[in-house]
N, CA, C and O atoms as a GROMACS GRO file, in nm:
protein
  572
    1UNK      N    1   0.084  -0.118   0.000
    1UNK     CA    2   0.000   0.000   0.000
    1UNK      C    3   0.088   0.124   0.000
    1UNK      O    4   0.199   0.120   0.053
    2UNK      N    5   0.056   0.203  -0.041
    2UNK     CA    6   0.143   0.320  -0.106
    2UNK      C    7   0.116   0.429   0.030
    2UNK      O    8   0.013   0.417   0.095
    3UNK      N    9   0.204   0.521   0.061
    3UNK     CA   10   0.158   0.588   0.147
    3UNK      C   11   0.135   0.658   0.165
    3UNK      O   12   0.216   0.741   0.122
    4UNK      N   13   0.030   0.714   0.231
    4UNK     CA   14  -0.083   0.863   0.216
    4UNK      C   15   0.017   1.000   0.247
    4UNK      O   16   0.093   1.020   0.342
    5UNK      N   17  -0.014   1.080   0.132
    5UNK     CA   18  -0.011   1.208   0.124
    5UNK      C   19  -0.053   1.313   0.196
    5UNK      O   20  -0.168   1.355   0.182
    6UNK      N   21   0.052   1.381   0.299
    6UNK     CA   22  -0.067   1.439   0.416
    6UNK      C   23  -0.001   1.601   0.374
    6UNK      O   24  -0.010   1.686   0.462
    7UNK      N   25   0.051   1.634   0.263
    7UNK     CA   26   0.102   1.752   0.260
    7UNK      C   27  -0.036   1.880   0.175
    7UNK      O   28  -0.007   1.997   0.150
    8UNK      N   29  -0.156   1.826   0.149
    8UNK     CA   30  -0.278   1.886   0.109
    8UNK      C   31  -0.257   2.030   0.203
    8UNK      O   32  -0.210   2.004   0.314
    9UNK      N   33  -0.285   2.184   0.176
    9UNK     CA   34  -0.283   2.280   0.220
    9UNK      C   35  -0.402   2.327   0.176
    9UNK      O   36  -0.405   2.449   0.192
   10UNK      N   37  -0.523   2.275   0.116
   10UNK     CA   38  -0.673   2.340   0.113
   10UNK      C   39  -0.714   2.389   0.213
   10UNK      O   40  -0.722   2.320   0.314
   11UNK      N   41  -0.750   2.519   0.214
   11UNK     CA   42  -0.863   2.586   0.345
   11UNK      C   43  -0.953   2.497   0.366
   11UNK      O   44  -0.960   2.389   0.307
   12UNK      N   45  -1.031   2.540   0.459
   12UNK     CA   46  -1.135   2.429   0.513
   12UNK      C   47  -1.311   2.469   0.431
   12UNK      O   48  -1.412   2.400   0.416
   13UNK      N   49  -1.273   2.625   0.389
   13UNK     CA   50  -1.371   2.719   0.344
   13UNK      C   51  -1.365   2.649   0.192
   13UNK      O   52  -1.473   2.673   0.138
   14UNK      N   53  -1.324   2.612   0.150
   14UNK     CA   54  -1.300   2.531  -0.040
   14UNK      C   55  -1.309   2.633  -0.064
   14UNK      O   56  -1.408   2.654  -0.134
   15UNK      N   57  -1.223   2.761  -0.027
   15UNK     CA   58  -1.201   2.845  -0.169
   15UNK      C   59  -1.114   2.870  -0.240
   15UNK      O   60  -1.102   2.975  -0.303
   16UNK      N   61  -1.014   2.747  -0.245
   16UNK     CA   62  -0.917   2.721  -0.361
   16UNK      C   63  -0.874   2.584  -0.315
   16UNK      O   64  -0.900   2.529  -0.208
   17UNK      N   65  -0.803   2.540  -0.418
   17UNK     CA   66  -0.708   2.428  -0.402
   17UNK      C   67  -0.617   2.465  -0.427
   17UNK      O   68  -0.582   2.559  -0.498
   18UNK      N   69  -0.526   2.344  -0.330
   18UNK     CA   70  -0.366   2.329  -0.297
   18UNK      C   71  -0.323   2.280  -0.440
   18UNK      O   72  -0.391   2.221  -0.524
   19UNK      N   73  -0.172   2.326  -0.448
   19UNK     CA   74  -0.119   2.275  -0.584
   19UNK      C   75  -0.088   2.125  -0.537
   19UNK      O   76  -0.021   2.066  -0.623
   20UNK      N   77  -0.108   2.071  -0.460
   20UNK     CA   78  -0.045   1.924  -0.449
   20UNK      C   79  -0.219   1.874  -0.450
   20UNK      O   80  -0.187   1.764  -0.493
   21UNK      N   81  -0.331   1.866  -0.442
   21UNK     CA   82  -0.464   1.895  -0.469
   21UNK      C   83  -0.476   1.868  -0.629
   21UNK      O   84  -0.468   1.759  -0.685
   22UNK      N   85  -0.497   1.993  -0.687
   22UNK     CA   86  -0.478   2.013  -0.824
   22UNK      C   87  -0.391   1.915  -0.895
   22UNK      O   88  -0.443   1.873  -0.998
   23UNK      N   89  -0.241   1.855  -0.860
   23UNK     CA   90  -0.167   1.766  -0.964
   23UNK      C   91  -0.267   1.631  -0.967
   23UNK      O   92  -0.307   1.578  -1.070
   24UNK      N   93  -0.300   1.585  -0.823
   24UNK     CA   94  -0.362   1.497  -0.757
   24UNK      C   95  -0.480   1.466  -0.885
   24UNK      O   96  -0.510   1.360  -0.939
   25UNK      N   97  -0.525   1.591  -0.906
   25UNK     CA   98  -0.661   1.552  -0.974
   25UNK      C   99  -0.642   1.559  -1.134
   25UNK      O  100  -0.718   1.514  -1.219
   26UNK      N  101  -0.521   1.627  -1.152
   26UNK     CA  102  -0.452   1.667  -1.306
   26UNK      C  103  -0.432   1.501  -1.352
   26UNK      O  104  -0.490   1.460  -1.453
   27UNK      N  105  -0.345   1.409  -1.271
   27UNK     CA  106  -0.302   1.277  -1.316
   27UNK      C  107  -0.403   1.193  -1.288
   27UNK      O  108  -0.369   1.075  -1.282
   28UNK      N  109  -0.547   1.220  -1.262
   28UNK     CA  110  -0.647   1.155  -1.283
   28UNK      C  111  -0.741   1.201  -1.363
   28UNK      O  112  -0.863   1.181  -1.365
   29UNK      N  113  -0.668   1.269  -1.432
   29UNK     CA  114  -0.782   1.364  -1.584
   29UNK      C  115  -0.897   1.460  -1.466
   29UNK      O  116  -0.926   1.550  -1.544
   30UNK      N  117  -0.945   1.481  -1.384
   30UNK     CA  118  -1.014   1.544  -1.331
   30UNK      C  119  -1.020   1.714  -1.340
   30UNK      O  120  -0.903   1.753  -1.340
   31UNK      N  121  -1.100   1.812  -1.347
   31UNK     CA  122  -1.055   1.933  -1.339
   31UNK      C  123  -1.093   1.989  -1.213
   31UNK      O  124  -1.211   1.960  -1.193
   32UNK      N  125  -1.059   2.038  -1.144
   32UNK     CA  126  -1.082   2.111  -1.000
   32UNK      C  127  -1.148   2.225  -1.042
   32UNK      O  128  -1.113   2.267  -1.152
   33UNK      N  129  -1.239   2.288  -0.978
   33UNK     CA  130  -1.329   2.426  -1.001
   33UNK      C  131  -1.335   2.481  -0.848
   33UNK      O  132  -1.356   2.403  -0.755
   34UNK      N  133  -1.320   2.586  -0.832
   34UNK     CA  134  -1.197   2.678  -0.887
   34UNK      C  135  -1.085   2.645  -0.914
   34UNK      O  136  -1.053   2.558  -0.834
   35UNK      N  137  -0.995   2.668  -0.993
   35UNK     CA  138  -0.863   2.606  -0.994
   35UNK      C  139  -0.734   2.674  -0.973
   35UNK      O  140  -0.634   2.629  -1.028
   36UNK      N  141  -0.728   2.801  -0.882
   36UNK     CA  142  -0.656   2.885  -0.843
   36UNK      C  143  -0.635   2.854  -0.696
   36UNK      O  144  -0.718   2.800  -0.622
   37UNK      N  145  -0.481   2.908  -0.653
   37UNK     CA  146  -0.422   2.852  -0.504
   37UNK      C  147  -0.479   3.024  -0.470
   37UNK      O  148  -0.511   3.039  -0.352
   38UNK      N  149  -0.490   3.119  -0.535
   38UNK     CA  150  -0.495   3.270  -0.466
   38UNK      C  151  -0.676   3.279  -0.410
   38UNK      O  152  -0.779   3.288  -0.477
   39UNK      N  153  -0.654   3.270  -0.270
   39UNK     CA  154  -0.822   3.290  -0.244
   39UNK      C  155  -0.924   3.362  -0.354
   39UNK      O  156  -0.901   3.470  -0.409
   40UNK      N  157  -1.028   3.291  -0.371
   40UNK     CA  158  -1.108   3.426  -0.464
   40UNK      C  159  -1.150   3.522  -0.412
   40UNK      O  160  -1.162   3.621  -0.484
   41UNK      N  161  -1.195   3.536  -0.250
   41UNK     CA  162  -1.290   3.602  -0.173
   41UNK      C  163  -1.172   3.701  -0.105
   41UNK      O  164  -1.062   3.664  -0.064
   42UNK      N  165  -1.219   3.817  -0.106
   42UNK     CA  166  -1.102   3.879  -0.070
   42UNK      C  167  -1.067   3.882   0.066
   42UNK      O  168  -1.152   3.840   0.145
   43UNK      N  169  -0.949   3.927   0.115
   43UNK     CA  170  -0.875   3.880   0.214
   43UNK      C  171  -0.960   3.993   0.335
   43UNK      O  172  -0.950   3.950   0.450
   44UNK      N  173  -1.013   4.084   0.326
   44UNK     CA  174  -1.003   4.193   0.400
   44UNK      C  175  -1.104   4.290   0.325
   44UNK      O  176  -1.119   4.302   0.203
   45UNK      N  177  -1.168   4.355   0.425
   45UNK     CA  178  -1.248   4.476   0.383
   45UNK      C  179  -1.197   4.590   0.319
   45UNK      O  180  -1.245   4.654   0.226
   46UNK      N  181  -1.091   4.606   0.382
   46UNK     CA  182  -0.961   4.699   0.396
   46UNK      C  183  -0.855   4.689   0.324
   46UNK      O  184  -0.759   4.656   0.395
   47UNK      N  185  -0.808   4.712   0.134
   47UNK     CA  186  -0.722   4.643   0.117
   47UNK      C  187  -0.683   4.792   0.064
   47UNK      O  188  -0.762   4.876   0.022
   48UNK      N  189  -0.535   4.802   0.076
   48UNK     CA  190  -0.459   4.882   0.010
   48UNK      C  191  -0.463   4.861  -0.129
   48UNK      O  192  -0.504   4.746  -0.146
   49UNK      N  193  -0.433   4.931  -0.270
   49UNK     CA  194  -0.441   4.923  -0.408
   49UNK      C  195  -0.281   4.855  -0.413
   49UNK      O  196  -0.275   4.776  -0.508
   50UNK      N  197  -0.184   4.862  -0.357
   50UNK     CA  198  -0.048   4.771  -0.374
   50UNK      C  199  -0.050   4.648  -0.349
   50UNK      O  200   0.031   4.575  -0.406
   51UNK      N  201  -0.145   4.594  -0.257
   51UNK     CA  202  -0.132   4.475  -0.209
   51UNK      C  203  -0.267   4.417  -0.282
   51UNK      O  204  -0.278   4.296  -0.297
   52UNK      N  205  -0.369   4.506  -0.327
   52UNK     CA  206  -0.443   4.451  -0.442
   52UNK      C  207  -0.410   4.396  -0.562
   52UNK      O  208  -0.468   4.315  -0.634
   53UNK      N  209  -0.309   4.452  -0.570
   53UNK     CA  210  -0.262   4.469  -0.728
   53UNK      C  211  -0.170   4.351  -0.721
   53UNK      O  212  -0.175   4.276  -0.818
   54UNK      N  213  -0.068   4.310  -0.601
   54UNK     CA  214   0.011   4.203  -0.623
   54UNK      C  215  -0.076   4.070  -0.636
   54UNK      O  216  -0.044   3.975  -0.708
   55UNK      N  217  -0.167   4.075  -0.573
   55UNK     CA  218  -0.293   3.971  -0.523
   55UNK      C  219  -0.336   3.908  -0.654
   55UNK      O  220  -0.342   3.793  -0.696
   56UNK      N  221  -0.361   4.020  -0.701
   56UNK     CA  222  -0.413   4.016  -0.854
   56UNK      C  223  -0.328   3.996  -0.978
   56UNK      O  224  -0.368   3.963  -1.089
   57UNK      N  225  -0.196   4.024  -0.936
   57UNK     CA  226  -0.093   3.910  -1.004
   57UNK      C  227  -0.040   3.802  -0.984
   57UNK      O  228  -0.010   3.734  -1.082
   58UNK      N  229  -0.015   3.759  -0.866
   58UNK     CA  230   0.011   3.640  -0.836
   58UNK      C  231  -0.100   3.515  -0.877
   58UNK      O  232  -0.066   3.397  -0.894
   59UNK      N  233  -0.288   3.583  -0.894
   59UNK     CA  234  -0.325   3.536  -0.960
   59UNK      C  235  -0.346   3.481  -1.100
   59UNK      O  236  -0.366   3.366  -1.136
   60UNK      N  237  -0.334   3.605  -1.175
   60UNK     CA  238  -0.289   3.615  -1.337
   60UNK      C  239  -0.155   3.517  -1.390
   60UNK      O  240  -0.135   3.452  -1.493
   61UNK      N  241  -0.097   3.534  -1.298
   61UNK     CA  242   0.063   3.478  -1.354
   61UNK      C  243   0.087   3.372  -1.296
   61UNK      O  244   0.128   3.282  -1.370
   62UNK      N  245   0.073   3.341  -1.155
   62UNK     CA  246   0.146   3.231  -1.074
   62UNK      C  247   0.061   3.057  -1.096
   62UNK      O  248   0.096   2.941  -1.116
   63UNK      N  249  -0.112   3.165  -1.068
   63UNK     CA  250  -0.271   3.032  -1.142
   63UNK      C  251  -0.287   3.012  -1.258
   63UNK      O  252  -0.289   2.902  -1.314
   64UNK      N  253  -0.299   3.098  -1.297
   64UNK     CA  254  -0.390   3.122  -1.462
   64UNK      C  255  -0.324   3.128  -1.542
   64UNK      O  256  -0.375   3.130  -1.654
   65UNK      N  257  -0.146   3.135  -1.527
   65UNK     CA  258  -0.088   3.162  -1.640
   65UNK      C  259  -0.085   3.256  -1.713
   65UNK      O  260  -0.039   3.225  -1.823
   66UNK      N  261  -0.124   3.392  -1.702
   66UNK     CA  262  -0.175   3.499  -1.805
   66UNK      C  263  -0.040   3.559  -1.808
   66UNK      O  264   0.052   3.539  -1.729
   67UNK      N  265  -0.043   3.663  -1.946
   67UNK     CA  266   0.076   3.774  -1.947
   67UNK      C  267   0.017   3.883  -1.852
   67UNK      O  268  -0.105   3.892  -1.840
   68UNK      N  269   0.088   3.951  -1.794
   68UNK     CA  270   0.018   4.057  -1.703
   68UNK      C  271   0.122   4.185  -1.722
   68UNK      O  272   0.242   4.167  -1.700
   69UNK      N  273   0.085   4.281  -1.752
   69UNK     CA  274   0.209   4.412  -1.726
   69UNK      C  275   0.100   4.523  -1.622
   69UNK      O  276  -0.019   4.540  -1.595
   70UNK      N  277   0.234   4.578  -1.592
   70UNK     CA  278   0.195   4.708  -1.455
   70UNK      C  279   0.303   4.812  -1.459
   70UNK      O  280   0.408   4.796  -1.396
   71UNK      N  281   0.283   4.898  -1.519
   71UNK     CA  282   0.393   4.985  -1.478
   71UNK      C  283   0.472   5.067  -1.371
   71UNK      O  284   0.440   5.166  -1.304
   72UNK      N  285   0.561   5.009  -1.376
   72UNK     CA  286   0.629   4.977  -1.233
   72UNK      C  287   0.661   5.141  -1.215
   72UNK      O  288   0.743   5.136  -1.123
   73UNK      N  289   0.642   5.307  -1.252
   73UNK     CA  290   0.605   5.382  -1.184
   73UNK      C  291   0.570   5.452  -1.360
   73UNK      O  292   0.630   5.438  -1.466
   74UNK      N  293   0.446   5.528  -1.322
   74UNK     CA  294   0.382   5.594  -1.408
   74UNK      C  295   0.392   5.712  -1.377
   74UNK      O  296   0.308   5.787  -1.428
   75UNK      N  297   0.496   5.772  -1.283
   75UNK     CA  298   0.505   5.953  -1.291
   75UNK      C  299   0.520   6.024  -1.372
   75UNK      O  300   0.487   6.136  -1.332
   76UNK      N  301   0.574   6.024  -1.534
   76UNK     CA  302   0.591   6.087  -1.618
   76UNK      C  303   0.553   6.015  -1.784
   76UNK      O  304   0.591   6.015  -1.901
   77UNK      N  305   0.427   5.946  -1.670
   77UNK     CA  306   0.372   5.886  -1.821
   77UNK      C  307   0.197   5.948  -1.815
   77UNK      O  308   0.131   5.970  -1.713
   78UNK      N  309   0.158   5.962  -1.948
   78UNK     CA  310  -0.002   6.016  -1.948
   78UNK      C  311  -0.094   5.977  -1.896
   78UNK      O  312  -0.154   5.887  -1.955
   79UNK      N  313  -0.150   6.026  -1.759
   79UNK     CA  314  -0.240   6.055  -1.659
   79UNK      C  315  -0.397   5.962  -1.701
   79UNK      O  316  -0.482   6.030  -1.758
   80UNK      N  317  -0.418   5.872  -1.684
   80UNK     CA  318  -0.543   5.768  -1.681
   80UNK      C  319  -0.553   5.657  -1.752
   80UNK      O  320  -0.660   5.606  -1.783
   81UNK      N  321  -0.435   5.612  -1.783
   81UNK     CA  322  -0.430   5.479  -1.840
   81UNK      C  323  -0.439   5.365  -1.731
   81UNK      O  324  -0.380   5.358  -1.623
   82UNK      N  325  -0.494   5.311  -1.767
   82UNK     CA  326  -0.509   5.142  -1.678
   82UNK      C  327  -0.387   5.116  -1.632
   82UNK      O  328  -0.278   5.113  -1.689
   83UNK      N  329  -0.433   5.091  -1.481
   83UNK     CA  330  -0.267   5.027  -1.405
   83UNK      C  331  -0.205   4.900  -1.466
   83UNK      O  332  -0.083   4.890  -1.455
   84UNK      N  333  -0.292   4.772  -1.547
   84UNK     CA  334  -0.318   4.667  -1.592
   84UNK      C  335  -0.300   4.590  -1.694
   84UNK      O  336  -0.363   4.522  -1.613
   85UNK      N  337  -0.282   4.531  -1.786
   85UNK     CA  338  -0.323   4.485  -1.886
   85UNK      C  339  -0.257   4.368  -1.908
   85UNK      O  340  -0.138   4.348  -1.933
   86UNK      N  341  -0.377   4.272  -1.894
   86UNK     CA  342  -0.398   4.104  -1.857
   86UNK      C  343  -0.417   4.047  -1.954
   86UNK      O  344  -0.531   4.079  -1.987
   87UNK      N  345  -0.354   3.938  -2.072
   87UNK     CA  346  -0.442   3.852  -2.192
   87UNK      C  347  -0.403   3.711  -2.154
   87UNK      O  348  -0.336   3.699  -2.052
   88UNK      N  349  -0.441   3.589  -2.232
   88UNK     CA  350  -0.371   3.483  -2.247
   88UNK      C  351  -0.244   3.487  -2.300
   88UNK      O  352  -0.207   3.588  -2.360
   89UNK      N  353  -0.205   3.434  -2.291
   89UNK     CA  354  -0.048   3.403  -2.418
   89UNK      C  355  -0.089   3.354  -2.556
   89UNK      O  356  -0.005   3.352  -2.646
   90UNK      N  357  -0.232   3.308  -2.579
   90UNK     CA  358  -0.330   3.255  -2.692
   90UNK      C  359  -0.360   3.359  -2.728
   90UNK      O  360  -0.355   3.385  -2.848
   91UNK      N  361  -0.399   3.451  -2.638
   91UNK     CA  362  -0.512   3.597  -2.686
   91UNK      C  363  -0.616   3.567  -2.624
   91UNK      O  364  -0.626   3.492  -2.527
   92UNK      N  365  -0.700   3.627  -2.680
   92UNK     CA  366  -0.856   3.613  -2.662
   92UNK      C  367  -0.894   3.775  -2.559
   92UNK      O  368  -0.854   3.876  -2.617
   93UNK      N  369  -0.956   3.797  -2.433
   93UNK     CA  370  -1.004   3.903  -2.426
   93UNK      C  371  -0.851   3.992  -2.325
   93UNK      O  372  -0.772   3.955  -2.239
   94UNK      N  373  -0.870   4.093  -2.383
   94UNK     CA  374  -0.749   4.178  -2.343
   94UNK      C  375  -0.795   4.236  -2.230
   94UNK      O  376  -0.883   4.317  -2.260
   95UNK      N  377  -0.772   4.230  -2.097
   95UNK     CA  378  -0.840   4.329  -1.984
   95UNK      C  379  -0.741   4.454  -1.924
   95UNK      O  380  -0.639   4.434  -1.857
   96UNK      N  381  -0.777   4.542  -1.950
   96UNK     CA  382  -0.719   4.671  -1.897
   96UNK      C  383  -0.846   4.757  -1.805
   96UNK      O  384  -0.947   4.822  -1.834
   97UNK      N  385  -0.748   4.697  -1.632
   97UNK     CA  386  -0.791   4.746  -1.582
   97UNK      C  387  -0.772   4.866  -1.460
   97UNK      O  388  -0.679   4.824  -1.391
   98UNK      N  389  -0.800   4.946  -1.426
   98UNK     CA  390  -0.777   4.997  -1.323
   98UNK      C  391  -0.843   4.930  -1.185
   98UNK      O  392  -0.950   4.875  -1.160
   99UNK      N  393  -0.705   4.970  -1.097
   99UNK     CA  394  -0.760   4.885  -0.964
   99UNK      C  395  -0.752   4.979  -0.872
   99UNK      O  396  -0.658   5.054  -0.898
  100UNK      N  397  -0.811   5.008  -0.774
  100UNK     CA  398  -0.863   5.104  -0.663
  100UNK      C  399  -0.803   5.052  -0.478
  100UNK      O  400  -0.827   4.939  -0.434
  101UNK      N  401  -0.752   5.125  -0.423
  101UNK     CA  402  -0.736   5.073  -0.328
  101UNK      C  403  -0.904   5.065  -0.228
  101UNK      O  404  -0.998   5.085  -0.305
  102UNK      N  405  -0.933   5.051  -0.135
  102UNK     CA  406  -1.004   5.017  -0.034
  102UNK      C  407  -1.037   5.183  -0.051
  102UNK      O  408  -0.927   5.237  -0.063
  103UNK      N  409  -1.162   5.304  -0.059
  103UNK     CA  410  -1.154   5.432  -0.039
  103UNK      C  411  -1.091   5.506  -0.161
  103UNK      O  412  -1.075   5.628  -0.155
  104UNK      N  413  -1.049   5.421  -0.295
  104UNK     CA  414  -0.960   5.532  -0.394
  104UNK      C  415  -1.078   5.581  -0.508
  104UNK      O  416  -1.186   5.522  -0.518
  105UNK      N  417  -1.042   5.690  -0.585
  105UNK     CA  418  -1.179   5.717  -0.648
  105UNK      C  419  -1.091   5.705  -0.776
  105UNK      O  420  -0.970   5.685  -0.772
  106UNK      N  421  -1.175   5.721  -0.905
  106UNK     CA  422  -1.145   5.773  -1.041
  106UNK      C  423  -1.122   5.883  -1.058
  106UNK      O  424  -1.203   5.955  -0.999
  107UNK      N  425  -1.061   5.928  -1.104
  107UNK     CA  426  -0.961   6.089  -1.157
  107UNK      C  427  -1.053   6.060  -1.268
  107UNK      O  428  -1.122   5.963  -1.299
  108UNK      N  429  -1.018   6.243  -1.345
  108UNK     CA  430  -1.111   6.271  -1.442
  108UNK      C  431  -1.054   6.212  -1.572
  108UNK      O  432  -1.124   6.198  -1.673
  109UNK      N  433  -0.914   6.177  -1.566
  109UNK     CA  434  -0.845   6.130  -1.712
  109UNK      C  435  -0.859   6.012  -1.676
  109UNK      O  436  -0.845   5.956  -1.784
  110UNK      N  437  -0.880   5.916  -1.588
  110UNK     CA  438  -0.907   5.762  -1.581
  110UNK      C  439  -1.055   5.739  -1.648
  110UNK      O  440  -1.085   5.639  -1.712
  111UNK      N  441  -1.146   5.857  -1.620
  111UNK     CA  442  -1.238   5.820  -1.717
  111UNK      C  443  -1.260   5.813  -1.812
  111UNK      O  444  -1.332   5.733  -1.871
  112UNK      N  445  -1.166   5.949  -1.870
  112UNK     CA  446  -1.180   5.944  -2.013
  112UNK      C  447  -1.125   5.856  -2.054
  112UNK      O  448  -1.181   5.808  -2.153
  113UNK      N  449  -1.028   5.803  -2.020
  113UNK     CA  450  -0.981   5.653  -2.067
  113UNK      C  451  -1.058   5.494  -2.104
  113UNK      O  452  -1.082   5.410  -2.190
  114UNK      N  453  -1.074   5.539  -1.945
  114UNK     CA  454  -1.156   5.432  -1.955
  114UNK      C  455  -1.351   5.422  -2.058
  114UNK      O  456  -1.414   5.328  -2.106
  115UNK      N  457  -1.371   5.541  -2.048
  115UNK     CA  458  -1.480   5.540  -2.112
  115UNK      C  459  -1.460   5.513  -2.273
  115UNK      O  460  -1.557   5.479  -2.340
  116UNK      N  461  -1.355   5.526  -2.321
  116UNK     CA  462  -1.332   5.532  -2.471
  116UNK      C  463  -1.303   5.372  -2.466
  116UNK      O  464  -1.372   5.285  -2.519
  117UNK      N  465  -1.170   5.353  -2.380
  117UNK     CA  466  -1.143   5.176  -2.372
  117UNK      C  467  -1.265   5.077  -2.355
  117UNK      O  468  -1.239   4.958  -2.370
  118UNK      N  469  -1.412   5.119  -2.319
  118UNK     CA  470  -1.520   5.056  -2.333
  118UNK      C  471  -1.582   5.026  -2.451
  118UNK      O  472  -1.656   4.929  -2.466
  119UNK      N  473  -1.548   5.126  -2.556
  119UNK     CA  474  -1.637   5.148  -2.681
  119UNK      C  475  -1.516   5.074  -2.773
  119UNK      O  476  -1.534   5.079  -2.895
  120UNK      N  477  -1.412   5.016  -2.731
  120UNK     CA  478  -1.332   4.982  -2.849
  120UNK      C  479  -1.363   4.837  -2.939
  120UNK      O  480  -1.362   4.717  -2.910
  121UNK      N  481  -1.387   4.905  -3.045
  121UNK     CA  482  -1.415   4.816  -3.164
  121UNK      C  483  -1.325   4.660  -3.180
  121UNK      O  484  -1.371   4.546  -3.166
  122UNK      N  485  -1.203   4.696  -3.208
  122UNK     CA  486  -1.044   4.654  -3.286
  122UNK      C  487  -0.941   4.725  -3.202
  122UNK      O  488  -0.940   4.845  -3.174
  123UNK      N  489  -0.831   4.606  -3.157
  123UNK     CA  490  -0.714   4.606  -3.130
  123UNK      C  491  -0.642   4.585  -3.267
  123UNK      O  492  -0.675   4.493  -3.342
  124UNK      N  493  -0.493   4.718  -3.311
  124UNK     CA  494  -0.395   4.665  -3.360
  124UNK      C  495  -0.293   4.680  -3.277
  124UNK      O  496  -0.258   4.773  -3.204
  125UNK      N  497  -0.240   4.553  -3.305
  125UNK     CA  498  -0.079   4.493  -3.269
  125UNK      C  499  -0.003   4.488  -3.388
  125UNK      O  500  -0.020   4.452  -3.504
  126UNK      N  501   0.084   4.535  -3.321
  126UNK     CA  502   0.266   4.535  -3.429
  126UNK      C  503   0.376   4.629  -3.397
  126UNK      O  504   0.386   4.712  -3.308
  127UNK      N  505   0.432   4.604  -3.466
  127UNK     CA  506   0.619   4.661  -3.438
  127UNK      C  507   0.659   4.748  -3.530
  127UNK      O  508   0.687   4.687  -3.633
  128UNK      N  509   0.678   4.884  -3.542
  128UNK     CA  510   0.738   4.958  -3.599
  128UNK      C  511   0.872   5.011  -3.577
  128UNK      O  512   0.941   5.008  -3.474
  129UNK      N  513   0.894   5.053  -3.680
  129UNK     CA  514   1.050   5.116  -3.718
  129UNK      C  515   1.009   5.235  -3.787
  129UNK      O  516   0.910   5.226  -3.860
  130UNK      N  517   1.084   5.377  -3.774
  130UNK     CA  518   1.098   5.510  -3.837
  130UNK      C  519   1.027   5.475  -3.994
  130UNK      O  520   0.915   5.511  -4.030
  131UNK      N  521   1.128   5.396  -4.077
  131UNK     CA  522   1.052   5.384  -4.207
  131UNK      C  523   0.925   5.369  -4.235
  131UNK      O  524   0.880   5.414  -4.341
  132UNK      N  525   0.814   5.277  -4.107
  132UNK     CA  526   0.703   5.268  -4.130
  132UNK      C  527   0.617   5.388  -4.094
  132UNK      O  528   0.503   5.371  -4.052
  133UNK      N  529   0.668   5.509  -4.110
  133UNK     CA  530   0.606   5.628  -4.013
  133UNK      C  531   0.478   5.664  -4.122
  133UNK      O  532   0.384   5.726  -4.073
  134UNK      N  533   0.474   5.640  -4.220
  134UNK     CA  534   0.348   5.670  -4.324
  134UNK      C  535   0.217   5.568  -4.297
  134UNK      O  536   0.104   5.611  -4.274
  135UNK      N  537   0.248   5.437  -4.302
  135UNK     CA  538   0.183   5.352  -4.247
  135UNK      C  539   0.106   5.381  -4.100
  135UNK      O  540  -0.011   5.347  -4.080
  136UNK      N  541   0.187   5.446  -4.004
  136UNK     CA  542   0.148   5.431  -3.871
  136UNK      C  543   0.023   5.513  -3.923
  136UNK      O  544  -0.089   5.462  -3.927
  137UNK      N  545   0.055   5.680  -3.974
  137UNK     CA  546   0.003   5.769  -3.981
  137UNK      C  547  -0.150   5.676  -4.037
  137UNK      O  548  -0.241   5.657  -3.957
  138UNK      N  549  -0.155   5.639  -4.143
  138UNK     CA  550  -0.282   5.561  -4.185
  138UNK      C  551  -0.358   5.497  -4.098
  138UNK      O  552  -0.480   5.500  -4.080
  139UNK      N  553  -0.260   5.430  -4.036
  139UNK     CA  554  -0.324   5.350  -3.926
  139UNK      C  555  -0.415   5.405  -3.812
  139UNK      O  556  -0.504   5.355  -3.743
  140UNK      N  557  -0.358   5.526  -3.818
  140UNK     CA  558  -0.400   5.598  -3.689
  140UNK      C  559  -0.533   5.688  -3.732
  140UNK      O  560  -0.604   5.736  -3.644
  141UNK      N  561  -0.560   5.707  -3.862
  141UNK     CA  562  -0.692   5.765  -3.911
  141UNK      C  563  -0.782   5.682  -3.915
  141UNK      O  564  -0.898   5.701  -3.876
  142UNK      N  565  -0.741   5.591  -3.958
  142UNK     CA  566  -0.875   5.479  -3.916
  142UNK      C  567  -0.945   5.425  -3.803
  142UNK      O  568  -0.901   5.345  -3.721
  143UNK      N  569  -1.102   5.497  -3.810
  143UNK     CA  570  -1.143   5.479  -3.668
  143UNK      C  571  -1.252   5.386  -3.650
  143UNK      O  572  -1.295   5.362  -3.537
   0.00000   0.00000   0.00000
């Protein structure tokens, strides 16, 4: 008889599974629901926007696998862009979001941001160089 595995770290609340949980059920074809080790339910009434934001990467990146960027300080970059921006490594839905600490509000350029980033039609992606500067220009009239 093989001998039991007592290293399981599941809460008692099932609101995630342990990665030794999850392999458990991976090498028996099974899928676990939820399938993230980062609680879903938040930790606290009270959360600072820094310790939100790591929370919320360690989910993206460490569970889910996602690409995640954050700009690691935005002082001299344009005023209401999303702290965020979350996809698969496949693609599929691009999330740019702003995150709020516990008490933080929206500024008036986070809206305008964000209100336009609601209505968006089409994402383009690509890589330019100086030579393509006619192209960009095209690109950029098309709305």
């Amino acid at each position: 008889m093989a001998k039991r595995q007592t290293d399981c770290s599941c809460p008692a609340d099932g609101s995630y599974w342990c990665v030794r949980c999850l392999q458990l059920a991976a090498r028996a074809g099974v899928t676990l629901l939820p399938s993230t080790s980062t609680p879903l339910r938040p930790r606290t009434a009270e959360e600072p926007e820094g310790t939100f934001m790591e929370r919320l990467r360690k989910l993206a990146v460490d569970d889910l696998k996602l690409l995640f960027y954050h700009t690691y300080s935005s002082k001299r970059s344009t005023p209401g862009w999303p702290d965020t921006a979350i996809i698969h490594p496949e693609g599929g839905v691009l999330h740019l979001w702003e995150l709020k600490g516990t008490g933080g509000t929206e500024s008036g350029a986070q809206k305008r941001w964000r209100y336009a980033l609601e209505r968006v039609t089409s994402v383009d992606a690509g890589i330019y160089w100086p030579k393509d500067w006619p192209s960009m220009i095209n690109n950029l009239r098309v709305r």
